[in-house]
TORKE-179242 format. One line per field, with one value per atom (N, C-alpha, C, O): residue in one letter; residue number from 1; atom name; x, y, z. Coordinates in steps of 0.2 Angstrom, whole numbers. Layout:
N
zanu = (a,...)
tivo = (NUM,...)
milo = (CA,...)
c1 = (X,...)
c2 = (Y,...)
c3 = (Z,...)
***
This chain:
97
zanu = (x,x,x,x,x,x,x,x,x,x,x,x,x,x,x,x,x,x,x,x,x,x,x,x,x,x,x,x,x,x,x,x,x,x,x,x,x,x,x,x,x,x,x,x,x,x,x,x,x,x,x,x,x,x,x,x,x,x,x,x,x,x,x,x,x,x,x,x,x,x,x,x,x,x,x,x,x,x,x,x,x,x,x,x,x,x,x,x,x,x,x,x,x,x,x,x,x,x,x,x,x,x,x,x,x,x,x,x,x,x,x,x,x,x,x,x,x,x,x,x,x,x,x,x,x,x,x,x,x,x,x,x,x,x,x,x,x,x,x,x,x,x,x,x,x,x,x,x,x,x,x,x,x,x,x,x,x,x,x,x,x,x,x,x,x,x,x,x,x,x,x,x,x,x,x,x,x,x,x,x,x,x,x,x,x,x,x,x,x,x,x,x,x,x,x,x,x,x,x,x,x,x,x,x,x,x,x,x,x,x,x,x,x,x,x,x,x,x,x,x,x,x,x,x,x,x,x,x,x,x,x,x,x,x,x,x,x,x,x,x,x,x,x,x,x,x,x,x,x,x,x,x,x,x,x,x,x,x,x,x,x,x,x,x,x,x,x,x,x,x,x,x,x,x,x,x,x,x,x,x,x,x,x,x,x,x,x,x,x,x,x,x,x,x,x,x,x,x,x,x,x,x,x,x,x,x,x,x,x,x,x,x,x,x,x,x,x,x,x,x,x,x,x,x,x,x,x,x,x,x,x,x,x,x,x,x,x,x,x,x,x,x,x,x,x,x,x,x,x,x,x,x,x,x,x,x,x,x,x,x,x,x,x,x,x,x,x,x,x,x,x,x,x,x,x,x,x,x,x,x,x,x,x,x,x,x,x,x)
tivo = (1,1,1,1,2,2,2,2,3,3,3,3,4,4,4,4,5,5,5,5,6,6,6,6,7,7,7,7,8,8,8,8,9,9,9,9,10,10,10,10,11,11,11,11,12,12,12,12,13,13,13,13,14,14,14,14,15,15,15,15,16,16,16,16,17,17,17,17,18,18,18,18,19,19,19,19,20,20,20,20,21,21,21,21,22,22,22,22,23,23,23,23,24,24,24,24,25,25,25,25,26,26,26,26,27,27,27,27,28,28,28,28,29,29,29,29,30,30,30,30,31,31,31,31,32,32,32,32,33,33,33,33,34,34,34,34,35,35,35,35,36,36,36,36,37,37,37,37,38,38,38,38,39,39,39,39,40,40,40,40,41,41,41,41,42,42,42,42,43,43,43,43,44,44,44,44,45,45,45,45,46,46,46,46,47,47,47,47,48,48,48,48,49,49,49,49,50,50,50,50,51,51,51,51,52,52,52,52,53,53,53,53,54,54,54,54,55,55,55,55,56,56,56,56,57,57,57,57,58,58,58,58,59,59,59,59,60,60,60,60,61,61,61,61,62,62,62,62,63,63,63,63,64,64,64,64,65,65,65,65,66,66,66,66,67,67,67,67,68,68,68,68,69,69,69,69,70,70,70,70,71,71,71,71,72,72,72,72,73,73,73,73,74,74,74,74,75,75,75,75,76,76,76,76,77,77,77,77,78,78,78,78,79,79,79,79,80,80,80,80,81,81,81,81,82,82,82,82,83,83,83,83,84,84,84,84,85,85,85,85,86,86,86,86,87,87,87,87,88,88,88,88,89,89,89,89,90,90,90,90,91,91,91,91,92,92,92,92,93,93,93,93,94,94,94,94,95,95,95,95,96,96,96,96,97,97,97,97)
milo = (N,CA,C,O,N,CA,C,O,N,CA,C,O,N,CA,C,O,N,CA,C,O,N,CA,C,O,N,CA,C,O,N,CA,C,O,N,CA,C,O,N,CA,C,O,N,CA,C,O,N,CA,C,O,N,CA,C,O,N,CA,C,O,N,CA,C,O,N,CA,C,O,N,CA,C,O,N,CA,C,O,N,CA,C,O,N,CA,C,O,N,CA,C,O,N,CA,C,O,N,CA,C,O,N,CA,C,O,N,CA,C,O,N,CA,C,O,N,CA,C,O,N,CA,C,O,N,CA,C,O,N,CA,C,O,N,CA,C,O,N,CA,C,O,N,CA,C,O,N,CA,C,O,N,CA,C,O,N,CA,C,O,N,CA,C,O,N,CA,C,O,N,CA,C,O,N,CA,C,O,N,CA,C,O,N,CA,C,O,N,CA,C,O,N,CA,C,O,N,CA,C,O,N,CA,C,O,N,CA,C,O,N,CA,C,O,N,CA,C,O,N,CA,C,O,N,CA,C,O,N,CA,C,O,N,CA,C,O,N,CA,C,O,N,CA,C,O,N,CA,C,O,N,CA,C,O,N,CA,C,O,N,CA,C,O,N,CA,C,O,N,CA,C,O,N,CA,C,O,N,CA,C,O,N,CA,C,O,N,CA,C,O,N,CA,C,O,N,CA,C,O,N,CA,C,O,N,CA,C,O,N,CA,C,O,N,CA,C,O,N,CA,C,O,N,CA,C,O,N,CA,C,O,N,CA,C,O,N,CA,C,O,N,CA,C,O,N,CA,C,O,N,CA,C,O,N,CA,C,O,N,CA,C,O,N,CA,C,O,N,CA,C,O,N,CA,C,O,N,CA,C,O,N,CA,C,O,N,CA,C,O,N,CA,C,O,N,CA,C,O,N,CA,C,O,N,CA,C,O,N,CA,C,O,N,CA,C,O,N,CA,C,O,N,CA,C,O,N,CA,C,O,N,CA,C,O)
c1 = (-279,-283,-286,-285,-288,-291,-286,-287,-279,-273,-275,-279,-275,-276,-282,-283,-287,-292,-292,-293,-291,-287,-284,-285,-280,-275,-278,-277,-284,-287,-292,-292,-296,-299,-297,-300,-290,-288,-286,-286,-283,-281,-290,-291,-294,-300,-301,-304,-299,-300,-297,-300,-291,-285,-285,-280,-291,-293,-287,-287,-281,-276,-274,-269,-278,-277,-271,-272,-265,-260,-259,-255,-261,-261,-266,-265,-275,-280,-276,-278,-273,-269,-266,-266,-262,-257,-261,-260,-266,-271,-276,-281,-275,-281,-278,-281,-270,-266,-265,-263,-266,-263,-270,-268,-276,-282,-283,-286,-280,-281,-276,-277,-270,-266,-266,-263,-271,-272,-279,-279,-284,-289,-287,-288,-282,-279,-277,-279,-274,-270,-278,-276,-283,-290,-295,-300,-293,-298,-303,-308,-303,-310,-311,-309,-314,-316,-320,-318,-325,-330,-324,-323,-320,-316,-313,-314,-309,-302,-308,-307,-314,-318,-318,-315,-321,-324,-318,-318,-313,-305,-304,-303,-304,-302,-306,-303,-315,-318,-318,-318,-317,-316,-307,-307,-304,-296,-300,-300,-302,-304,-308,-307,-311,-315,-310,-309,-306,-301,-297,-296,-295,-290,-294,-291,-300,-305,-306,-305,-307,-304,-314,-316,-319,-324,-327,-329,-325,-325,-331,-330,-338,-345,-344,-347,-341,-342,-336,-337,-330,-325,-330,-332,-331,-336,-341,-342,-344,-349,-347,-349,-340,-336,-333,-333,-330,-329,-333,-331,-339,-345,-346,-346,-347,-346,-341,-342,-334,-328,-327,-324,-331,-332,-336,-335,-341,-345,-343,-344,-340,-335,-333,-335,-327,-322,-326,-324,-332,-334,-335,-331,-339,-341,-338,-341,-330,-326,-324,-324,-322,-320,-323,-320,-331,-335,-335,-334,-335,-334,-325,-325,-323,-316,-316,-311,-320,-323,-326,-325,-330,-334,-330,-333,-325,-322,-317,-315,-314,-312,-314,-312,-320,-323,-326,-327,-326,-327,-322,-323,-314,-311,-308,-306,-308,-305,-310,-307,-317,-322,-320,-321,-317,-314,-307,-304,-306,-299,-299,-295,-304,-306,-311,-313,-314,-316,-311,-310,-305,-301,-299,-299,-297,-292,-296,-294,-302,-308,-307,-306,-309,-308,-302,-302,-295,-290,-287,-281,-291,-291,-295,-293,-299,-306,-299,-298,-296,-293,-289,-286)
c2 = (877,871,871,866,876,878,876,875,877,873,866,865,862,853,852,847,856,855,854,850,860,860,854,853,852,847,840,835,842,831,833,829,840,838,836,832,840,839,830,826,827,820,817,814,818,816,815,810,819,819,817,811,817,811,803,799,801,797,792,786,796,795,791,793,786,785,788,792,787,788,797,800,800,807,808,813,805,805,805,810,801,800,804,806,808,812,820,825,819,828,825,829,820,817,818,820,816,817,825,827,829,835,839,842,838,838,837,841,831,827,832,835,832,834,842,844,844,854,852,854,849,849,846,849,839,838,845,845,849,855,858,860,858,862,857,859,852,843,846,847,847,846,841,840,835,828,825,821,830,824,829,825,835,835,828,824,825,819,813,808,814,806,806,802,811,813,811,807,815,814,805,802,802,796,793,788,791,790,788,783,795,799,793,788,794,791,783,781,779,772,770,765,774,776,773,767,778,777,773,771,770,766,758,754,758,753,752,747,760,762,762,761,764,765,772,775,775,780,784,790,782,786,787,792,784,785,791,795,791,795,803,807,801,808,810,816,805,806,810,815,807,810,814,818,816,822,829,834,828,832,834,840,830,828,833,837,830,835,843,848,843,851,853,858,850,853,855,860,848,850,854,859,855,858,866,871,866,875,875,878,872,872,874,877,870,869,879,882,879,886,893,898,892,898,898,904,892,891,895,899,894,897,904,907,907,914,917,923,914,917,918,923,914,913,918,922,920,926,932,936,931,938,941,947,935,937,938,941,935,937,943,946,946,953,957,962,958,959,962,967,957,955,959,961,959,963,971,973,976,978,981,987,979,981,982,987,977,978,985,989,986,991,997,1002,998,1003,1004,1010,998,999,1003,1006,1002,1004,1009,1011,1013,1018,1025,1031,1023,1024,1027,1033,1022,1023,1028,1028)
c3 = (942,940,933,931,929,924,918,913,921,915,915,910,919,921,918,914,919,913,906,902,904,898,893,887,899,896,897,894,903,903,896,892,894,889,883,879,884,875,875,870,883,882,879,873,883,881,874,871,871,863,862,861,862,858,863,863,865,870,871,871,874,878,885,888,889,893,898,903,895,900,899,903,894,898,901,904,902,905,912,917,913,922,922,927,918,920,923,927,917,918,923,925,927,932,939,944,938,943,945,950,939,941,945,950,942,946,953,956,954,962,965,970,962,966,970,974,965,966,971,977,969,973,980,986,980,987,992,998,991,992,997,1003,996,995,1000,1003,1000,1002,999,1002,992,989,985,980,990,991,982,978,983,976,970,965,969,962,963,959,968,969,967,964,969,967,959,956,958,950,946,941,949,942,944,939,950,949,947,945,946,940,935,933,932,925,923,919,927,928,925,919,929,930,924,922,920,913,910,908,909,904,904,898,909,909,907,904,909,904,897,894,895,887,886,880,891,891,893,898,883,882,882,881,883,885,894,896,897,905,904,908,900,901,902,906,896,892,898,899,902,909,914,916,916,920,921,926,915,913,913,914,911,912,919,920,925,930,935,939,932,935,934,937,928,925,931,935,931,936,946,949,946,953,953,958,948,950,948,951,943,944,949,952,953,960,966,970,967,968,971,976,962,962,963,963,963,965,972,975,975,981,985,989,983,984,981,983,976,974,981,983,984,986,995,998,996,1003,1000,1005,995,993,995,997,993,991,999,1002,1002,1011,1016,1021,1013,1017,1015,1019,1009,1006,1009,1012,1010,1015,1023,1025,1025,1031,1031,1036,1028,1027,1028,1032,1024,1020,1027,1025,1031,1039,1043,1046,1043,1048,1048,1053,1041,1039,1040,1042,1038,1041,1049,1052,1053,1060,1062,1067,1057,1060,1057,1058,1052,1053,1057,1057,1058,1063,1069,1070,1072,1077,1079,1084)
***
């Protein structure tokens, strides 16, 4: 997801609507994978902004998505860090045995 970022920022600057949809779609499409719900609201937004050509709410939302999608991904950090945990017991238990 951190590429998709990248790429809606840099549309942001060159205030691109139709690559804003294309780095918004790639957004939705990685968070749908995950159902992480408010990244898919935020980028559609962010997406709706643009396509207005009302580039301070772009700016908002954007701000907004950054924060989701951190969110997003410490969240998916931290389910990491618990199932490698869980992993990582098993393999303890089963050498115990």
């Amino acid at each position: 997801m951190p590429g998709y970022m990248e790429n809606l920022a840099a549309a942001i600057v060159d205030e691109s609507p139709k690559s804003i949809g294309t780095g918004v779609s790639g957004v939705k499409a990685c968070a749908a994978d995950f159902h992480a719900d408010l990244v898919i609201q935020s980028a559609a937004l962010l997406d709706l902004s643009a396509q207005k050509g009302n580039w301070l709410e772009v700016l908002q939302h954007h701000q907004e998505l950054v924060r989701c999608v951190d969110l997003f991904l410490a969240e998916l950090d931290s389910l990491s860090i618990l199932q490698d945990g869980s992993e990582q017991s098993d393999t303890l238990l089963s050498s115990q045995t």
